[in-house]
PQR file with spaces between the fields and no chain letter, atoms N, CA, C, O and H, PARSE charges and radii, in Angstrom:
ATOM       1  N    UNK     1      97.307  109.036   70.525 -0.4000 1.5000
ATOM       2  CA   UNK     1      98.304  110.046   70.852 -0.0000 2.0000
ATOM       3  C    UNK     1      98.848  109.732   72.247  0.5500 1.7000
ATOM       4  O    UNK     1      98.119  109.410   73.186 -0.5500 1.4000
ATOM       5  N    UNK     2     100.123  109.841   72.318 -0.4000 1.5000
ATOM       6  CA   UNK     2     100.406  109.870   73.749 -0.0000 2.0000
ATOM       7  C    UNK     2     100.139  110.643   74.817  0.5500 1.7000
ATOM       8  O    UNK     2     100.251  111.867   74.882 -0.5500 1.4000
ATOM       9  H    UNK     2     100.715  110.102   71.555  0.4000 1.0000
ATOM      10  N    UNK     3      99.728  109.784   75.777 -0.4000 1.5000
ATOM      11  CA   UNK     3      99.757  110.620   77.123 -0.0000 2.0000
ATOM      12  C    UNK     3     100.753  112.012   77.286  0.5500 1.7000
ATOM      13  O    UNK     3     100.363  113.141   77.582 -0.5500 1.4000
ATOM      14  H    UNK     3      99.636  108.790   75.724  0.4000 1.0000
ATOM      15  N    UNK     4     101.848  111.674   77.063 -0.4000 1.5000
ATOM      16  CA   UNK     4     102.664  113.034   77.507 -0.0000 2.0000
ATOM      17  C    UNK     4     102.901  113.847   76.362  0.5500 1.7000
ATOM      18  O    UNK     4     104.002  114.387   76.254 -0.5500 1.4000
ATOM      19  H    UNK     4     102.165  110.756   76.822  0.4000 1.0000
ATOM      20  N    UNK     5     101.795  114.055   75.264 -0.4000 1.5000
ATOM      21  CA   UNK     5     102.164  115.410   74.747 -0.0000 2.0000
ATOM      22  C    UNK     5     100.685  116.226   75.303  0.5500 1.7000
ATOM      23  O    UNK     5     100.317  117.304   74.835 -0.5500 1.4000
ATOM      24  H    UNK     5     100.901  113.616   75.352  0.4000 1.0000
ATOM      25  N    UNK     6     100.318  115.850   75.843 -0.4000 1.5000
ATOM      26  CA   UNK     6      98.918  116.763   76.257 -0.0000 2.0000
ATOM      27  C    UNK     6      99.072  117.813   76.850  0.5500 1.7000
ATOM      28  O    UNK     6      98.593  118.909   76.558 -0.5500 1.4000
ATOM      29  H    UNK     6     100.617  114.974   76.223  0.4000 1.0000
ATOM      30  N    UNK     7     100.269  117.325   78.383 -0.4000 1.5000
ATOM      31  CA   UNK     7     100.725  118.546   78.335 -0.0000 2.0000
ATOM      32  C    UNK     7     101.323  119.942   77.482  0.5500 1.7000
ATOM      33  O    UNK     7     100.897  121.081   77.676 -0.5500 1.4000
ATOM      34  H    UNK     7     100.657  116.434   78.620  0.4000 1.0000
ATOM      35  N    UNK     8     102.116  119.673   76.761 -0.4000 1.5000
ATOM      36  CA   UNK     8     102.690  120.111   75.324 -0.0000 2.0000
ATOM      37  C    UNK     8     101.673  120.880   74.434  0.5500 1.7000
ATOM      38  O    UNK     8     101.967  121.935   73.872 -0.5500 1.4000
ATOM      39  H    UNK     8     102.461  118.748   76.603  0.4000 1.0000
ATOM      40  N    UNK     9     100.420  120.261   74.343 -0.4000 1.5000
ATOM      41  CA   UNK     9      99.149  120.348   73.491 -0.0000 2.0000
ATOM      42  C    UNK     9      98.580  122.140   74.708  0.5500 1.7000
ATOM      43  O    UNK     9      98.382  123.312   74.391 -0.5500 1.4000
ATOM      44  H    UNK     9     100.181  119.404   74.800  0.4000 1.0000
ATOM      45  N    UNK    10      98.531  121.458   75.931 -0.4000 1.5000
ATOM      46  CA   UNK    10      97.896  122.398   76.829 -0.0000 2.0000
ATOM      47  C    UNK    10      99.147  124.086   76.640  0.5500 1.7000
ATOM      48  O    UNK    10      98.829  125.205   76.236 -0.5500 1.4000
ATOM      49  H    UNK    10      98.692  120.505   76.189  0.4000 1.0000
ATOM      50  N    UNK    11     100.080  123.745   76.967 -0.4000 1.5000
ATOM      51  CA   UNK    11     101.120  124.980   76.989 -0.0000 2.0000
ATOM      52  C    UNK    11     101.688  125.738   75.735  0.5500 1.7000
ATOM      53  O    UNK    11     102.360  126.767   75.676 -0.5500 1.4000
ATOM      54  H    UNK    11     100.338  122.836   77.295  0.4000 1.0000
ATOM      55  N    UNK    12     101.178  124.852   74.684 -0.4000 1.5000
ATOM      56  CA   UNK    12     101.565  125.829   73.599 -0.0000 2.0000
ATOM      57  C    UNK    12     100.958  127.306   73.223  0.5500 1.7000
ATOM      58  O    UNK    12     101.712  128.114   72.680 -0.5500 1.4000
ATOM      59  H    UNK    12     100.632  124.016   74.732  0.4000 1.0000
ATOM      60  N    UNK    13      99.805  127.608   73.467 -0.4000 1.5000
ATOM      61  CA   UNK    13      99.043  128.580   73.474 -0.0000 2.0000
ATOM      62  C    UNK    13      99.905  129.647   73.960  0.5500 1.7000
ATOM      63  O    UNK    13     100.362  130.544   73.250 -0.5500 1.4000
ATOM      64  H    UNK    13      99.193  126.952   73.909  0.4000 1.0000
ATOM      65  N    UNK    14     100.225  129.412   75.990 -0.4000 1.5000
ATOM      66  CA   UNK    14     100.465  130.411   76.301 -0.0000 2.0000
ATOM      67  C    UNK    14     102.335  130.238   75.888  0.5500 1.7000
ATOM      68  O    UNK    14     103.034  130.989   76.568 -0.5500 1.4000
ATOM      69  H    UNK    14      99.854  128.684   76.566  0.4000 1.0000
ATOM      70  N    UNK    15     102.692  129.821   75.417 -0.4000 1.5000
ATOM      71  CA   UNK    15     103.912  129.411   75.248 -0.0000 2.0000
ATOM      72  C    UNK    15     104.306  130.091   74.240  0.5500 1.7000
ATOM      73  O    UNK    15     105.470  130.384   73.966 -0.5500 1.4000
ATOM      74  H    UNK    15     102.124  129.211   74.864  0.4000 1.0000
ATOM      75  N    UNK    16     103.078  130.435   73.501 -0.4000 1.5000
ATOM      76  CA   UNK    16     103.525  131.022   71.995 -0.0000 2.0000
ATOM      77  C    UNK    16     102.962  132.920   72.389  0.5500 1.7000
ATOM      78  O    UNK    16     103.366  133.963   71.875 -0.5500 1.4000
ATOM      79  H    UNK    16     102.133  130.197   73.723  0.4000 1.0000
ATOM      80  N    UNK    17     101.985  132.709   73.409 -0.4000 1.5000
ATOM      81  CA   UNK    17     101.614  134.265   73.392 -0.0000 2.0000
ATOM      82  C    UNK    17     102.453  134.873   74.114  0.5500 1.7000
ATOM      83  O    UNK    17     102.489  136.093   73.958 -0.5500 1.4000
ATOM      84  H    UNK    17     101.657  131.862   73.827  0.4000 1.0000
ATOM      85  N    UNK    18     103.401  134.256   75.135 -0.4000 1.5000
ATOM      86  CA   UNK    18     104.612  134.716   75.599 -0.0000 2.0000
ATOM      87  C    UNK    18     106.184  135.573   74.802  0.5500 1.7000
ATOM      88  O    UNK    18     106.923  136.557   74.846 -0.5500 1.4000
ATOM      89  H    UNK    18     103.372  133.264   75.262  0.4000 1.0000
ATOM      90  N    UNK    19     105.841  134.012   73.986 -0.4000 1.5000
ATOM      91  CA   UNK    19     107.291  134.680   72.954 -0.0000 2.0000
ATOM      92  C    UNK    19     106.561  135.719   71.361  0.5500 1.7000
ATOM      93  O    UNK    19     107.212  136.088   70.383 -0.5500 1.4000
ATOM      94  H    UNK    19     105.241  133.213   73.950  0.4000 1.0000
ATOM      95  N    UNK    20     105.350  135.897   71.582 -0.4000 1.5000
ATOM      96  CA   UNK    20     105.172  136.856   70.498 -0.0000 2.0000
ATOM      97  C    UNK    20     105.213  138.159   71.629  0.5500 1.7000
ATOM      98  O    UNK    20     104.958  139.269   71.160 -0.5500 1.4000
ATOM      99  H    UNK    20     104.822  135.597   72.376  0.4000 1.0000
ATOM     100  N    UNK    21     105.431  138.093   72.660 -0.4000 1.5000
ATOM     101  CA   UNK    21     104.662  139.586   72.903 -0.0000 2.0000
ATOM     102  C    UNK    21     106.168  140.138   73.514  0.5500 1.7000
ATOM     103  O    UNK    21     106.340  141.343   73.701 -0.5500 1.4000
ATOM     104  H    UNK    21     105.638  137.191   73.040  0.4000 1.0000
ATOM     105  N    UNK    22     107.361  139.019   73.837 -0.4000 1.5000
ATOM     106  CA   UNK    22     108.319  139.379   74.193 -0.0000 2.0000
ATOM     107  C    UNK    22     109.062  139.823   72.945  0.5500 1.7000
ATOM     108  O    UNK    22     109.798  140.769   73.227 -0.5500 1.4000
ATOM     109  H    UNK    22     107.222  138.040   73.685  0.4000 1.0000
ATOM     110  N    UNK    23     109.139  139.440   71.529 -0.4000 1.5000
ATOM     111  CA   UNK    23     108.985  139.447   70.560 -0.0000 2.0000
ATOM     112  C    UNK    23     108.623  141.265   70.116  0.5500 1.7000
ATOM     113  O    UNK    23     109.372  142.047   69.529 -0.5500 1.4000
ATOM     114  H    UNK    23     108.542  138.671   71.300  0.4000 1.0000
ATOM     115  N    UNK    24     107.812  141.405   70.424 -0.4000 1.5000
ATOM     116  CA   UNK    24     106.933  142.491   70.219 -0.0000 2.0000
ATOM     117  C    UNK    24     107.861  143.551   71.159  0.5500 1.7000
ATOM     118  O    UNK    24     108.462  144.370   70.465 -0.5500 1.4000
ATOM     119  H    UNK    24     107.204  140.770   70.901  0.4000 1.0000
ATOM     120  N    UNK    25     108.009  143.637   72.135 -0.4000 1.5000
ATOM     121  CA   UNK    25     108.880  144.455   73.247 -0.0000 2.0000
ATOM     122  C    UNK    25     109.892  143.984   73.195  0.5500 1.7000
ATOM     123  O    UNK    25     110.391  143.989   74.320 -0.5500 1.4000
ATOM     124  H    UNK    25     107.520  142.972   72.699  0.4000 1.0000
ATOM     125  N    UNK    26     110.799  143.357   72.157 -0.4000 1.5000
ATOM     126  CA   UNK    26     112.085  143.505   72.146 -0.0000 2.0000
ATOM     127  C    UNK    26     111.862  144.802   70.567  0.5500 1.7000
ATOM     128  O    UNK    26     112.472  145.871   70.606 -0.5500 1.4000
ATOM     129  H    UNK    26     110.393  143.352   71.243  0.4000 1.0000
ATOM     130  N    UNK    27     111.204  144.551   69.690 -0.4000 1.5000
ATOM     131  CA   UNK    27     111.105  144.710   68.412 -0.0000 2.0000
ATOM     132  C    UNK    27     110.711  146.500   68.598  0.5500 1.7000
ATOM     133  O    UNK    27     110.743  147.375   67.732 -0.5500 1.4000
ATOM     134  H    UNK    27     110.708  143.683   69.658  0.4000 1.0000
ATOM     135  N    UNK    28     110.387  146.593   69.901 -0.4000 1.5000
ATOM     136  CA   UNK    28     109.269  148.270   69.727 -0.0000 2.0000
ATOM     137  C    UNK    28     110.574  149.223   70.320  0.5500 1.7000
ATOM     138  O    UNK    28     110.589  150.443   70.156 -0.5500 1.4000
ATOM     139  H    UNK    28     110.361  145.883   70.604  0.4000 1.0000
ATOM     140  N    UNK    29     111.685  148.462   71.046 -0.4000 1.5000
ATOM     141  CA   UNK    29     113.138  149.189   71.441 -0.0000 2.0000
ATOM     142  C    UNK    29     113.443  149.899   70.267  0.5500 1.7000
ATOM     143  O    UNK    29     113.518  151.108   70.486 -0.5500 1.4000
ATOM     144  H    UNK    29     111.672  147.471   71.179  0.4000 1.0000
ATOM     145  N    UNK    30     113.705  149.483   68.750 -0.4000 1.5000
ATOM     146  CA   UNK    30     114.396  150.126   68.072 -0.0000 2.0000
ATOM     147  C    UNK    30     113.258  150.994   66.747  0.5500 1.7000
ATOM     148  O    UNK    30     113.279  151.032   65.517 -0.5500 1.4000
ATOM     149  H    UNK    30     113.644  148.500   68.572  0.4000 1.0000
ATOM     150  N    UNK    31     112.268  151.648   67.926 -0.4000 1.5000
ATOM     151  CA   UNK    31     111.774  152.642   67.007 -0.0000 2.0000
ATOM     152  C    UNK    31     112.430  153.958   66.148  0.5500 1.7000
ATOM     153  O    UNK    31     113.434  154.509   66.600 -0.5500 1.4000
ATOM     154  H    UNK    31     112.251  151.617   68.925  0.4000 1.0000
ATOM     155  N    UNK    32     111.971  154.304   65.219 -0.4000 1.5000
ATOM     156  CA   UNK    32     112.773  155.190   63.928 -0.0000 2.0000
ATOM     157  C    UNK    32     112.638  157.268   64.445  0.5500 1.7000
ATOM     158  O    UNK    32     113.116  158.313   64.004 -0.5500 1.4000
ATOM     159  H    UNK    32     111.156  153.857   64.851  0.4000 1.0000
ATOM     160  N    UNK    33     111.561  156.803   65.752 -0.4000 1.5000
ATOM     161  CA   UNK    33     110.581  158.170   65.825 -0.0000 2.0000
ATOM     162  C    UNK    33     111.016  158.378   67.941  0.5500 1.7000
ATOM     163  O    UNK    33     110.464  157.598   68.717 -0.5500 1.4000
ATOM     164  H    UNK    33     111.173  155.954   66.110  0.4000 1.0000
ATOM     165  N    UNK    34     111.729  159.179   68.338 -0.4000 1.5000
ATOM     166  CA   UNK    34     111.912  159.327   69.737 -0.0000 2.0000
ATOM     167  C    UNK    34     110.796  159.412   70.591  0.5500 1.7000
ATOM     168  O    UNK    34     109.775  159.963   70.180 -0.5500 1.4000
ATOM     169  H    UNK    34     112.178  159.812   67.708  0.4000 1.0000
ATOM     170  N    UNK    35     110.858  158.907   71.802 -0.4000 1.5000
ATOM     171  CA   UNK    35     109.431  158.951   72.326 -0.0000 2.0000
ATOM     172  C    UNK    35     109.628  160.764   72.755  0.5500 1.7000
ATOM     173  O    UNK    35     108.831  161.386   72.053 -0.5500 1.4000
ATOM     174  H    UNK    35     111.688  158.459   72.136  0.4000 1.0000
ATOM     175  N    UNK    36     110.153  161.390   73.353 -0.4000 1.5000
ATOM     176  CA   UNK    36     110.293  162.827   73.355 -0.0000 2.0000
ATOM     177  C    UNK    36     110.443  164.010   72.427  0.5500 1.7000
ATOM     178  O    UNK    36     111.468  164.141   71.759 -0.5500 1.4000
ATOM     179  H    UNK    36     110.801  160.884   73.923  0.4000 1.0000
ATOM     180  N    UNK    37     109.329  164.975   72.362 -0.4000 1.5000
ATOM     181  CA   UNK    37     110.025  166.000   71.206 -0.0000 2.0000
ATOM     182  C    UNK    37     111.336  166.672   71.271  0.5500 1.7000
ATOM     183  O    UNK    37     111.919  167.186   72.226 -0.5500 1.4000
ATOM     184  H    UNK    37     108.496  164.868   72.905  0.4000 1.0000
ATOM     185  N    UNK    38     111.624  166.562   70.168 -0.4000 1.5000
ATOM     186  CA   UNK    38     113.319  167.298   70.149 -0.0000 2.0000
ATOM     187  C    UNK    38     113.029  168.883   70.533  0.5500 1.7000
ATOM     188  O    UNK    38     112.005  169.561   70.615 -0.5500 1.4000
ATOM     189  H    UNK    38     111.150  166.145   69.392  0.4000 1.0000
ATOM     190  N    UNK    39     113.835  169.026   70.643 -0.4000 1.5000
ATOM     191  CA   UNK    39     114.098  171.096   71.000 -0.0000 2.0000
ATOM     192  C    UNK    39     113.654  171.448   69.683  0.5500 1.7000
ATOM     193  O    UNK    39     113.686  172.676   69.600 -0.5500 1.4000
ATOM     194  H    UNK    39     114.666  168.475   70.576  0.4000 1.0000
ATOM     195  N    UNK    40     113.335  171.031   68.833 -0.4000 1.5000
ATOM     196  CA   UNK    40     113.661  171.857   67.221 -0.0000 2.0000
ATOM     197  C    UNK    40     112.327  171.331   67.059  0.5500 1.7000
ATOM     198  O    UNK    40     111.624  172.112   66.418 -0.5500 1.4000
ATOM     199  H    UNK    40     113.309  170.034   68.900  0.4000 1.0000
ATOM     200  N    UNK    41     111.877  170.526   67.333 -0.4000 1.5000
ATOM     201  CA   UNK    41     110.019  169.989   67.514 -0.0000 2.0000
ATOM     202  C    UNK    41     109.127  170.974   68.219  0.5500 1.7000
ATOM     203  O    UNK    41     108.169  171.544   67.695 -0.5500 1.4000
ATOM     204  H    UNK    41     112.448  169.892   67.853  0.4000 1.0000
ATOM     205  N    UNK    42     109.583  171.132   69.600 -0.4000 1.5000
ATOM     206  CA   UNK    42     109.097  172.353   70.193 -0.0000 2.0000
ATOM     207  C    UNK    42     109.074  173.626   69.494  0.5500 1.7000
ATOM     208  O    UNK    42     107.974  174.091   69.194 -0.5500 1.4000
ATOM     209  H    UNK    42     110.360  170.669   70.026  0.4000 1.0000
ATOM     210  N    UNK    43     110.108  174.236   69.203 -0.4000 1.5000
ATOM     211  CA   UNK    43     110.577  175.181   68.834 -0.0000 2.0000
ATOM     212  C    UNK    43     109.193  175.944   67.776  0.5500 1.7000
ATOM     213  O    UNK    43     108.529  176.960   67.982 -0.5500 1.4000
ATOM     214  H    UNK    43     111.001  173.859   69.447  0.4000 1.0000
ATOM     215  N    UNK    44     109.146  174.721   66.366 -0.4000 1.5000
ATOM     216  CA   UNK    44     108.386  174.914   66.052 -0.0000 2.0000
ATOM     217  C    UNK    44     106.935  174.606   66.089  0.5500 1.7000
ATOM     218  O    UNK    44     106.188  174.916   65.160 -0.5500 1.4000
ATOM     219  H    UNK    44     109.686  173.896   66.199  0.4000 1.0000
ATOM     220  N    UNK    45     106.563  174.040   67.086 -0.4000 1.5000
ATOM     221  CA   UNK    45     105.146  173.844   67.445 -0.0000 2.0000
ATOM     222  C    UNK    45     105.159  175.182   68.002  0.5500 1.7000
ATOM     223  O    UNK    45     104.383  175.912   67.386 -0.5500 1.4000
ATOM     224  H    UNK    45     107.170  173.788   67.841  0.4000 1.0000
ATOM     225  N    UNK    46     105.601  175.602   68.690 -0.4000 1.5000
ATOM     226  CA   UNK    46     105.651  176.665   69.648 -0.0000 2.0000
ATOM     227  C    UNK    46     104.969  178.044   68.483  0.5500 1.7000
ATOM     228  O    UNK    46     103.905  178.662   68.439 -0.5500 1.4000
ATOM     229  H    UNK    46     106.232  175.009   69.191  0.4000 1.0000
ATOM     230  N    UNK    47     106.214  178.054   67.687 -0.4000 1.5000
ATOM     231  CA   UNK    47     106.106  179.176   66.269 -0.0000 2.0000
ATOM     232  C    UNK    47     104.611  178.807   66.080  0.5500 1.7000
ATOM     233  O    UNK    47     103.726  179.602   66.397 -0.5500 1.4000
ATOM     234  H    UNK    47     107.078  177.552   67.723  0.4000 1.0000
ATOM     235  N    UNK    48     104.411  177.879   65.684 -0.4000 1.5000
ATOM     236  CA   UNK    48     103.104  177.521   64.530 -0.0000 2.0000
ATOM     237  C    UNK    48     101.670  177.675   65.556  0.5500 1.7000
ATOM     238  O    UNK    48     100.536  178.028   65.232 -0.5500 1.4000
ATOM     239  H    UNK    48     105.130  177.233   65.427  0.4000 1.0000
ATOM     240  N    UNK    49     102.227  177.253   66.942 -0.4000 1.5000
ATOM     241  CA   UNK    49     100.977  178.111   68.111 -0.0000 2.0000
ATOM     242  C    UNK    49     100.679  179.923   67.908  0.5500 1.7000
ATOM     243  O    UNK    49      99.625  180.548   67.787 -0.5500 1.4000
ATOM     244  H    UNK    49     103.149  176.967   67.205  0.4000 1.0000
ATOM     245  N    UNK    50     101.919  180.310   67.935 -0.4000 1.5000
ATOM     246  CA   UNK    50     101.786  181.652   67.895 -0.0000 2.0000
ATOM     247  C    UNK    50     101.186  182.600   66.622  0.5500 1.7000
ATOM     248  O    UNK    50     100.536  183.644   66.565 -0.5500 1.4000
ATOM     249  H    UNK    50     102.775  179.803   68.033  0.4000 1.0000
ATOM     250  N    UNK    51     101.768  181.654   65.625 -0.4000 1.5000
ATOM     251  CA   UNK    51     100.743  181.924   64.300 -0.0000 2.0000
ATOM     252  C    UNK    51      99.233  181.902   64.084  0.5500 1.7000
ATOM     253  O    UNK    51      98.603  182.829   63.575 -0.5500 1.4000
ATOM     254  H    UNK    51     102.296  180.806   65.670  0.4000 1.0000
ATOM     255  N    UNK    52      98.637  180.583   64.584 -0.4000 1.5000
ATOM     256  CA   UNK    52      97.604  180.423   65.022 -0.0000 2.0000
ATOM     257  C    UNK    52      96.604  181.281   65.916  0.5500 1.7000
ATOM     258  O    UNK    52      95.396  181.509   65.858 -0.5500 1.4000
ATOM     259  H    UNK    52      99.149  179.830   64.997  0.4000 1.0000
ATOM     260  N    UNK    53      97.766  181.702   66.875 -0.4000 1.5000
ATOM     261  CA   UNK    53      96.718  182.208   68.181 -0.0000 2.0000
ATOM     262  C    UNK    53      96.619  184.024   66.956  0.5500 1.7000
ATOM     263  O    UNK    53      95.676  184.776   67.202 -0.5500 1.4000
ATOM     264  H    UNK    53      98.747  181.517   66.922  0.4000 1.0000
ATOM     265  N    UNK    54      97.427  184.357   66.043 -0.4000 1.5000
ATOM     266  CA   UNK    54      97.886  185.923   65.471 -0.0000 2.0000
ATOM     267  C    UNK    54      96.690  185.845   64.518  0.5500 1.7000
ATOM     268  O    UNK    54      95.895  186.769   64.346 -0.5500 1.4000
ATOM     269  H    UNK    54      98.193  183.746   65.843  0.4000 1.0000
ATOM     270  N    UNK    55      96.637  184.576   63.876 -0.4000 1.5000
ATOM     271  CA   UNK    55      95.482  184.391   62.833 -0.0000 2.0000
ATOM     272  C    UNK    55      94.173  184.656   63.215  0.5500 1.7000
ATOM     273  O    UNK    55      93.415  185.433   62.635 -0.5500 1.4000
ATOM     274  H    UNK    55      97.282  183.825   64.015  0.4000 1.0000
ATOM     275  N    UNK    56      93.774  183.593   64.798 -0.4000 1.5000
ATOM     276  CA   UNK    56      92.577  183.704   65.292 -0.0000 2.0000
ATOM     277  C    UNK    56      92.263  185.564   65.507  0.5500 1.7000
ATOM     278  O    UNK    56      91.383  186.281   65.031 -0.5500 1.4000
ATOM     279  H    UNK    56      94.390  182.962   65.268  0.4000 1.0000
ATOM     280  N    UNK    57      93.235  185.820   66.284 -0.4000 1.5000
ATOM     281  CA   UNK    57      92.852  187.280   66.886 -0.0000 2.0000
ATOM     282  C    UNK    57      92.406  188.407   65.672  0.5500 1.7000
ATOM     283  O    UNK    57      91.482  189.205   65.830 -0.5500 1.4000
ATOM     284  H    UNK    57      93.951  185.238   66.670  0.4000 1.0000
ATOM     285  N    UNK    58      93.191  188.322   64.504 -0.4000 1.5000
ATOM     286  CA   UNK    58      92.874  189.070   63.323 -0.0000 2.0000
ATOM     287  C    UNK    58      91.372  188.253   62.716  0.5500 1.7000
ATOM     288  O    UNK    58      90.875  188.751   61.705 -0.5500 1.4000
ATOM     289  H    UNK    58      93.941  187.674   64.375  0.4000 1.0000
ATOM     290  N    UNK    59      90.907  187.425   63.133 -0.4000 1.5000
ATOM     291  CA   UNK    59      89.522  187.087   62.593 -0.0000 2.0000
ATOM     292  C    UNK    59      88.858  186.967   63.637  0.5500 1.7000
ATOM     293  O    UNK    59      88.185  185.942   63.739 -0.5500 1.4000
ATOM     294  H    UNK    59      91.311  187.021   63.953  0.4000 1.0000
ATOM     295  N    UNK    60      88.827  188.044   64.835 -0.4000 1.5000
ATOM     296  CA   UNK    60      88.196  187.796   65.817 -0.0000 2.0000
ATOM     297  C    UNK    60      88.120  189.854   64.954  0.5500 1.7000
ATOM     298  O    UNK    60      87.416  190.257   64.028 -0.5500 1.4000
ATOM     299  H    UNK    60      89.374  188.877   64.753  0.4000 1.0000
ATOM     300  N    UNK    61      88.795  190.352   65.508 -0.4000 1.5000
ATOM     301  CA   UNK    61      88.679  191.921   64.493 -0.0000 2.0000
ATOM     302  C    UNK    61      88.458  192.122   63.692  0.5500 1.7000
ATOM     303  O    UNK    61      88.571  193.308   63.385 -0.5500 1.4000
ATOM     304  H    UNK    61      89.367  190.025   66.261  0.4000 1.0000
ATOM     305  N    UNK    62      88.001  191.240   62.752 -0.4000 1.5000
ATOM     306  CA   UNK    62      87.232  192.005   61.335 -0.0000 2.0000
ATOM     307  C    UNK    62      86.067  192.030   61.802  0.5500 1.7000
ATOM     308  O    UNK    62      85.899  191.430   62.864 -0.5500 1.4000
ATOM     309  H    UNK    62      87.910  190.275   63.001  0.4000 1.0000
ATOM     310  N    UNK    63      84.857  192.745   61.151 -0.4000 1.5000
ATOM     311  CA   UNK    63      83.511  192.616   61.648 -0.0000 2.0000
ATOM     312  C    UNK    63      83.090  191.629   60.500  0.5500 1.7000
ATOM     313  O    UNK    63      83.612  191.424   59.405 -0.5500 1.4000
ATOM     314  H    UNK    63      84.994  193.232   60.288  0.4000 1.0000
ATOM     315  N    UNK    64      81.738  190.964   61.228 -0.4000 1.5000
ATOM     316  CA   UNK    64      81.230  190.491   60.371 -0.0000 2.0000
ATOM     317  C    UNK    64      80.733  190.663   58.741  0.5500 1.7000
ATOM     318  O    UNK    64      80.496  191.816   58.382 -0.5500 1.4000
ATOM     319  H    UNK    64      81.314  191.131   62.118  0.4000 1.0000
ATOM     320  N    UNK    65      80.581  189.666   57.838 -0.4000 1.5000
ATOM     321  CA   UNK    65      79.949  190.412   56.599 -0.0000 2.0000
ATOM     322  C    UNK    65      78.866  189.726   55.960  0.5500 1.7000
ATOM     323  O    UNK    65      79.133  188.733   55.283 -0.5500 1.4000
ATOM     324  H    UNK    65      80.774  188.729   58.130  0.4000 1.0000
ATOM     325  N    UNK    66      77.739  190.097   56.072 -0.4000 1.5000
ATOM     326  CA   UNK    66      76.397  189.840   55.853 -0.0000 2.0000
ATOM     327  C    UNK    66      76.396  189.411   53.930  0.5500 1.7000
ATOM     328  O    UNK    66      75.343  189.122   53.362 -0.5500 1.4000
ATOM     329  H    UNK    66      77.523  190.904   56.621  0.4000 1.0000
């Protein structure tokens, strides 16, 4: 083998873990899902907290049943 592909031999590794990961962070830009919740995300997490916290409190007031 020739002398001067060794170098070549040596740099492919990081040569290739470079362009997969740039690859990777060009590819993760055009996600389907916003990194922030929308107003209408909140909105109803918010609702579905308040349901929750209405549910707990009414099974915090019943008494127990043996």
């Amino acid at each position: 083998m020739p002398q001067s592909l060794y170098p070549l031999l040596l740099l492919a590794c990081p040569i290739g873990m470079g362009l997969m990961m740039w690859a990777m962070l060009r590819g993760g830009s055009h996600s389907s899902r916003p990194a922030d919740p929308t107003r209408n995300e909140l909105a109803e997490l918010r609702q579905e907290l308040a349901e929750l916290r209405t549910t707990a409190q009414k099974d915090i007031r019943q008494p127990l049943r043996n």
